[in-house]
Legacy VTK file of the C-alpha trace (Angstrom):
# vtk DataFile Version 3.0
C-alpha trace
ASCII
DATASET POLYDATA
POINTS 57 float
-8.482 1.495 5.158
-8.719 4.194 2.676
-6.378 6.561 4.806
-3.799 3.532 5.870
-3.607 2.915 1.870
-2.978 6.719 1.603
-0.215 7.294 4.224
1.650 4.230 2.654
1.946 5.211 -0.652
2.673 9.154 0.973
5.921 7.338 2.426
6.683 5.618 -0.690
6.658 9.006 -2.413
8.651 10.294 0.036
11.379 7.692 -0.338
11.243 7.619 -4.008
10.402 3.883 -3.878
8.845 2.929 -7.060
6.223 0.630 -6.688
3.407 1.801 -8.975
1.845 -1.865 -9.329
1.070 -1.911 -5.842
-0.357 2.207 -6.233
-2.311 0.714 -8.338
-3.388 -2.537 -7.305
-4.235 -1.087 -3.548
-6.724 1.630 -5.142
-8.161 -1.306 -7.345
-9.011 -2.937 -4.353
-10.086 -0.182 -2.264
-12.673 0.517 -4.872
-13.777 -3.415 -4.557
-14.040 -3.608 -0.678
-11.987 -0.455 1.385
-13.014 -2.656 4.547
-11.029 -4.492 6.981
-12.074 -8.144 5.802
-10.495 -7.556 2.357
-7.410 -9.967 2.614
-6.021 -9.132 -0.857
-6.042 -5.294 0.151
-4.110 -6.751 3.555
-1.260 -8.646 1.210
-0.715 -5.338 -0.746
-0.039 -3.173 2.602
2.259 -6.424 3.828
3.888 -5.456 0.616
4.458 -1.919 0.781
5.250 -1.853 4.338
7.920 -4.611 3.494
9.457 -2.189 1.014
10.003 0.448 3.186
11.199 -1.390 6.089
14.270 -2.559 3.113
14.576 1.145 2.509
14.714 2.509 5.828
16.546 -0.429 7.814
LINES 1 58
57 0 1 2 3 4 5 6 7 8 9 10 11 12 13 14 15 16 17 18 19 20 21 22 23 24 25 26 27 28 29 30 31 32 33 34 35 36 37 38 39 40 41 42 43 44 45 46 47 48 49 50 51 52 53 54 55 56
């Protein structure tokens, strides 16, 4: 989870998307539960995948 959290907020860099409440709340929860059954981790990738696809669409 640790490296999908990672390449996210690589391509949010990249962009120059600002978004650092979800930088921050994803490595919050990564250091709570960096599994797969963490759904609040899940809600914060929904997030940051929905900004980019609004950037890059």
């Amino acid at each position: 989870m640790r490296a999908l959290v990672e390449a996210m907020i690589e391509k949010l860099d990249y962009f120059g998307i600002e978004c650092d409440y979800l930088k921050e709340d994803a490595y919050a929860e990564l250091e709570v539960n960096e599994f797969p059954d963490n759904q609040y981790l899940w809600a914060v990738i929904k997030s940051m995948a929905g900004l980019l696809e609004q950037y890059t669409a």
